[in-house]
VEXFI-586931 format. One record per residue (C-alpha): residue in one letter; x, y, z. Coordinates in steps of 0.1 Angstrom, whole numbers. Layout:
N
ATOM bati     x     y     z
ATOM    A     X     Y     Z
...
//
This chain:
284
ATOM bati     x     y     z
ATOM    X   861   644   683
ATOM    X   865   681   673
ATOM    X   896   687   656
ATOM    X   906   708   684
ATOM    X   906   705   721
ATOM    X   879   732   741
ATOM    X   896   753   759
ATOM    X   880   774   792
ATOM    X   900   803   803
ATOM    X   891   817   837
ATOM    X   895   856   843
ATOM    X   896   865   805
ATOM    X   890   895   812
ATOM    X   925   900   838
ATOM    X   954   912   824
ATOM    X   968   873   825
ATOM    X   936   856   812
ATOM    X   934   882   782
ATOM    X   969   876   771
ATOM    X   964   840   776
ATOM    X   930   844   751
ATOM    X   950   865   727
ATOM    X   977   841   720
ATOM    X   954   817   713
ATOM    X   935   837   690
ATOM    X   964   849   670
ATOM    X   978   807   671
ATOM    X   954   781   654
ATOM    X   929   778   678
ATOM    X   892   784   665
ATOM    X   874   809   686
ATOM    X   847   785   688
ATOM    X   866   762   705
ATOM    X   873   786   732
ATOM    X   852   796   760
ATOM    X   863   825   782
ATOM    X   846   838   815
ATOM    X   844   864   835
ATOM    X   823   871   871
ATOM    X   807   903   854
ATOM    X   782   897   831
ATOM    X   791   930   813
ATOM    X   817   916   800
ATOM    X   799   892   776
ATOM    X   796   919   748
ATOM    X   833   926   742
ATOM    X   841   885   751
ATOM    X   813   878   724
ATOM    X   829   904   696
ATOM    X   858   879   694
ATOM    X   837   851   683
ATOM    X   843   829   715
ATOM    X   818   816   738
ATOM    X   812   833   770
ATOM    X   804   822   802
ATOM    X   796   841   840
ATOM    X   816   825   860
ATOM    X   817   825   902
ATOM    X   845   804   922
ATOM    X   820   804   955
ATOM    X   787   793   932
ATOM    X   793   761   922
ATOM    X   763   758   894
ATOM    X   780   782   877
ATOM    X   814   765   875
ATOM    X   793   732   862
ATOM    X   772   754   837
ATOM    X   805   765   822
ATOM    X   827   736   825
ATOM    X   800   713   803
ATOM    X   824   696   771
ATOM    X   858   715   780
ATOM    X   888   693   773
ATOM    X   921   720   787
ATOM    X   907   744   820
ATOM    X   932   772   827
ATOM    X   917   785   865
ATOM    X   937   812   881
ATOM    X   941   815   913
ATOM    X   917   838   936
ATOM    X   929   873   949
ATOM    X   911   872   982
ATOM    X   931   875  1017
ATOM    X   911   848  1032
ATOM    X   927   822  1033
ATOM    X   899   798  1039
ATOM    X   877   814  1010
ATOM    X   904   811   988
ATOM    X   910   772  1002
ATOM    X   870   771   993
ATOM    X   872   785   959
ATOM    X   898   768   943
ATOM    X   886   732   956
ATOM    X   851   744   941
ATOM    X   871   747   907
ATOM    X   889   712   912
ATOM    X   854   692   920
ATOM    X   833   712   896
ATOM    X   864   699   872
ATOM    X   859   664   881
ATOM    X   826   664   878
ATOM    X   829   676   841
ATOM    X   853   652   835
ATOM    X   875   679   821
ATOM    X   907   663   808
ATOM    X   936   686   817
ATOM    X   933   718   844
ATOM    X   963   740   843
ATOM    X   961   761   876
ATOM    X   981   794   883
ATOM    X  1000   810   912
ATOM    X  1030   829   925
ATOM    X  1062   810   924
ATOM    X  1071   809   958
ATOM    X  1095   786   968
ATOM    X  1114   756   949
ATOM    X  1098   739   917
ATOM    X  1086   699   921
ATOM    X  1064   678   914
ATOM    X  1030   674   926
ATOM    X  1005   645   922
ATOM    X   965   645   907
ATOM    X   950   630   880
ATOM    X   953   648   846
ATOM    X   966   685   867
ATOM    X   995   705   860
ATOM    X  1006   735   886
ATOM    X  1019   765   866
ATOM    X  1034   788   890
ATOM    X  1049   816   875
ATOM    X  1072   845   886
ATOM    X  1058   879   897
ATOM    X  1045   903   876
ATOM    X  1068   930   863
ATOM    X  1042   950   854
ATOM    X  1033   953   899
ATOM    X  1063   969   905
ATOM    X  1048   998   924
ATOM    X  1032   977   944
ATOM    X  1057   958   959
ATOM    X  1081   990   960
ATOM    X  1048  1012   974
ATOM    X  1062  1039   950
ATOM    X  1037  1068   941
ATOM    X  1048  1088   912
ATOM    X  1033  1118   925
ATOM    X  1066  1129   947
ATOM    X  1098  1128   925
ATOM    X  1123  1125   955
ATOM    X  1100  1096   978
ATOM    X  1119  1076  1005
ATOM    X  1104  1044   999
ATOM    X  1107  1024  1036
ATOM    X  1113   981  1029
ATOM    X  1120   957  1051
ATOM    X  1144   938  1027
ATOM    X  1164   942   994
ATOM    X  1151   908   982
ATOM    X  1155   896   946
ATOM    X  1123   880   920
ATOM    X  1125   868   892
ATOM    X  1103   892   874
ATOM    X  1084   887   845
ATOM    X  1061   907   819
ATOM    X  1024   895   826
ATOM    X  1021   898   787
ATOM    X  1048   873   784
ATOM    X  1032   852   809
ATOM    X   997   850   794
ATOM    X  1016   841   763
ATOM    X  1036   809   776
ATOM    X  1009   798   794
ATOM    X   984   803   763
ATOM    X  1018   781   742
ATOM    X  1017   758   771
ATOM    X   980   748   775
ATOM    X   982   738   733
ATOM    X  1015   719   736
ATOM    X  1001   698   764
ATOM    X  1020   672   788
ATOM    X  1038   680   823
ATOM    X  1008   663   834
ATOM    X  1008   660   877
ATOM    X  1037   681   878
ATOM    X  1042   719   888
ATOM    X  1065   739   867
ATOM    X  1077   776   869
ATOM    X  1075   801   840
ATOM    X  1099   828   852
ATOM    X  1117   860   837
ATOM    X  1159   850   829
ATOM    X  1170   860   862
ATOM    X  1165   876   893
ATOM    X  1168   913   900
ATOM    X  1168   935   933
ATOM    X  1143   964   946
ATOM    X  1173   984   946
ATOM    X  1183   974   908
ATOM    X  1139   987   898
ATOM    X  1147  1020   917
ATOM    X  1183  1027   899
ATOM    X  1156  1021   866
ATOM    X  1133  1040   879
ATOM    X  1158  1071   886
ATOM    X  1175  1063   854
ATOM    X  1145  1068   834
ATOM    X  1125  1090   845
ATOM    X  1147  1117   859
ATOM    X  1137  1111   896
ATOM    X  1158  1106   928
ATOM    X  1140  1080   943
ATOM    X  1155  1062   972
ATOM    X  1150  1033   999
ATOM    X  1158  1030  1035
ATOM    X  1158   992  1046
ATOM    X  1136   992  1084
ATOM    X  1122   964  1103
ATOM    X  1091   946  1098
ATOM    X  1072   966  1123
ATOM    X  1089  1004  1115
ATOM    X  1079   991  1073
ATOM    X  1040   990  1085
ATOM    X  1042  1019  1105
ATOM    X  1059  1046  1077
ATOM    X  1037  1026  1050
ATOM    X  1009  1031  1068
ATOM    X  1016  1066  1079
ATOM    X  1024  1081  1039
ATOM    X  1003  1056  1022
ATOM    X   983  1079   993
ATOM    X   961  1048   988
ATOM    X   951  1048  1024
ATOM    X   959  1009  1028
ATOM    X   959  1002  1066
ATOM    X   981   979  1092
ATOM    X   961   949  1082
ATOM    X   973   954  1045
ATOM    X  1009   954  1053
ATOM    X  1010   931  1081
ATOM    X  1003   903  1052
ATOM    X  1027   923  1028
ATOM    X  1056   915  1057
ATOM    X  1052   875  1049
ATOM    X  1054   884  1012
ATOM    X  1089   904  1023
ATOM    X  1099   874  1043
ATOM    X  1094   852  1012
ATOM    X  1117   874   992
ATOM    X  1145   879  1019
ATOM    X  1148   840  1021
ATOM    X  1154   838   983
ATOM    X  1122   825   976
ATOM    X  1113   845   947
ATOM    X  1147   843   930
ATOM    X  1140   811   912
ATOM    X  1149   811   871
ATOM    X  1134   783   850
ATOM    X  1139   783   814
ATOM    X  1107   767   805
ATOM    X  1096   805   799
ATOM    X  1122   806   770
ATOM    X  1115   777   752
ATOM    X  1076   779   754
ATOM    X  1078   817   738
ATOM    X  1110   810   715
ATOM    X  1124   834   724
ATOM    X  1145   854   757
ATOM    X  1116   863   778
ATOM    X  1126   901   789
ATOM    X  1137   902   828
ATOM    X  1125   927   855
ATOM    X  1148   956   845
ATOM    X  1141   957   810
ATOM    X  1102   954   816
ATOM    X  1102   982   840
ATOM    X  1124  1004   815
ATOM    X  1101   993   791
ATOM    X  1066  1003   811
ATOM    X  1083  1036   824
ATOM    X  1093  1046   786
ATOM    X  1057  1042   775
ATOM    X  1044  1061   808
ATOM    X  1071  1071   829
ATOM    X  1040  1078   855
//
């Protein structure tokens, strides 16, 4: 028995996986315990540099998730950023079976916390959903920093419990080497909710623009979007983005855990002062 457990850490290469490799790098973990994967082989150079093993890795080929998986004790799989539903239903029980079939003691998977925390049953698997990134803020607002005075059209002024995806990776990385929570989902979340119209005052504050948002219906939200979108997203895009709306009108996203906080040691920073923080650096 190696004198520490193998770790596999899927999209190592993502903003989340990397910090997730990082911390564990920088904690006591040998690289050679640690595998990390990616689906493009041309990250295997810069992967390798670090000392840890490197794997290809493809949620619909299955041989490759068996070729990786081979020895690892902790899996950390992240979930899939398709729209297709039923891909993404595909994918992730290819990552569960390929698990199995490894024999892979503990899997950690990662989402969106959506909705209430609870507990979830499966042998030797732990749900980590955590809050939405801080660092997506433009997304979810659709603000381009190319006009200074943008109307930004939402359907709701919804509150999330933002977090840094730095912050993230590095909670998660603290909570695949603590261990336990086993069959249970818990949340890693910023320290409290904050509102699309609290981002914008930020926004404004630092940066010197004069942002500002007009609340419209679901169906007036696609059709502005659509219409001044400089990314060229179409209906389709937006039409999902309205669920994702409806999730954070009903409160859904304004769940606070404190697990964050005692995993880092620390006050996790919450959606304001990551956005200040991100504009400061680049306030474009």
């Amino acid at each position: 028995m190696p004198a520490h457990p193998t770790y596999l850490i899927t999209g190592a290469t993502g903003g989340l996986g990397h910090a997730i490799l990082t911390t564990l790098l920088a904690s006591s973990v040998p690289p050679s315990a640690i595998t990390a994967t990616s689906t493009r082989a041309s990250a295997a150079s810069a992967l390798s540099r670090l000392g840890v093993h490197f794997a290809l890795l493809d949620y619909d080929e299955p041989a490759t998730l068996d070729a990786a998986f081979a020895g690892v004790e902790r899996l950390f799989f992240v979930s899939t950023n398709t729209f297709d539903n039923e891909r993404r239903r595909r994918q992730h029980a290819n990552v569960v079976e390929a698990a199995e079939r490894a024999r892979v003691g503990w899997v950690v998977y990662s989402s969106l916390a959506i909705g209430a925390v609870g507990v979830d049953g499966g042998e030797g698997a732990e749900e980590a959903h955590e809050g939405i990134y801080t660092d997506a803020f433009p997304v979810f607002l659709n603000w381009y920093p190319t006009d200074p005075n943008q109307t930004l059209f939402l359907p709701s002024n919804g509150a999330a419990s933002f977090a840094l995806r730095e912050e993230l990776g590095e909670a998660t990385a603290k909570l695949l080497m603590r261990g336990g929570f086993e069959n249970q989902i818990v949340a890693l979340t910023g320290p409290r909710a904050v509102r699309f119209s609290e981002i914008v005052d930020v926004i404004n504050e630092t940066t010197g623009r004069k942002i500002r948002i007009e609340y419209v219906g679901d169906g007036e939200y696609v059709r502005r979007n659509v219409e001044g979108d400089e990314g060229g997203k179409g209906k389709d895009f937006y039409w999902n983005w309205v669920t994702l709306f409806q999730a954070f009108r009903e409160g859904k996203m304004a769940n606070v855990s404190t697990l964050m906080e005692e995993l880092l040691g620390r006050r996790p920073k919450d959606g304001l002062e990551g956005v200040r923080g991100l504009l400061e650096k680049n306030k474009d």
